[in-house]
C-alpha positions as CSV (number, residue, x, y, z in Angstrom):
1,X,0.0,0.0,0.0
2,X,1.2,3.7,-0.7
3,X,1.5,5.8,2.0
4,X,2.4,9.0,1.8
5,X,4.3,11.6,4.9
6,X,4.6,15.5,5.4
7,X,8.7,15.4,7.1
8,X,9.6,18.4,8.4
9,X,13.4,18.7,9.3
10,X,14.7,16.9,6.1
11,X,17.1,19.5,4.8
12,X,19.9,17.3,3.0
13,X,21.2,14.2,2.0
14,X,22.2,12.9,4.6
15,X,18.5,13.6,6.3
16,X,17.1,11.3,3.1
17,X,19.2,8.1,3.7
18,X,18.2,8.6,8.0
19,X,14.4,8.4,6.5
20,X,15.3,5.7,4.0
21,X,17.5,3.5,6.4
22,X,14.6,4.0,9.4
23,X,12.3,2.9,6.9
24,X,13.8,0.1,5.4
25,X,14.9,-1.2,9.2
26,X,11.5,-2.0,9.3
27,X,10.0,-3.1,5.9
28,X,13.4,-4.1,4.1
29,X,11.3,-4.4,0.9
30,X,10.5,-1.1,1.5
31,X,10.2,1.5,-1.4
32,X,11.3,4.6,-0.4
33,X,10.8,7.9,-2.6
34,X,11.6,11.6,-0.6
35,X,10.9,14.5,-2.2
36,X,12.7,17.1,0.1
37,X,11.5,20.2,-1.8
38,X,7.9,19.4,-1.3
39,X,9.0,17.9,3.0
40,X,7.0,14.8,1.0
41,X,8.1,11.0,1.7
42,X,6.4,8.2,0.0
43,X,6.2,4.7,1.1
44,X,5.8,1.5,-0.2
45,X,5.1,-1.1,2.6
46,X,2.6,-3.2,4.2
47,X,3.6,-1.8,7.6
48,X,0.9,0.4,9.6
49,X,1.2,3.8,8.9
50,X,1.4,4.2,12.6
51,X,4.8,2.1,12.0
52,X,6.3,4.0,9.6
53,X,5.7,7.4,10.7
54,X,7.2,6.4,14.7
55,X,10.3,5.0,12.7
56,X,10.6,8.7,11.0
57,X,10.1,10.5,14.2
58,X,12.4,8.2,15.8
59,X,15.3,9.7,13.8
60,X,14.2,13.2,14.8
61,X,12.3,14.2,12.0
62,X,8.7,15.7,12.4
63,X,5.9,13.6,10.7
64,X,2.9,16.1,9.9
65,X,-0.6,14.2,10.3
């Protein structure tokens, strides 16, 4: 399922692969797209959303509702 996140905080590369990896940690088939102009991330997992936005804020990173 698609699911898709308003990140605040994201402001470079390095902030991407944090969202990726946190991501991924959880749902290693995971797909991952971050648009960092837009403070969009897009995920493909089976994961509750509740999941996947916890293992975003978890890395610091503000998750919009």
């Amino acid at each position: 399922m698609n699911q898709s996140f308003n990140v605040q905080g994201m402001t470079c590369g390095h902030c991407e692969k944090a969202v990726i990896a946190a991501v991924r940690q959880l749902d290693p088939a995971a797909e991952v797209q971050i648009d960092r102009s837009q403070n969009r991330v897009e995920v493909r997992t089976e994961l509750p959303r509740d999941a996947v936005a916890n293992a975003i804020r978890e890395e610091g990173y503000t998750v919009a509702a």
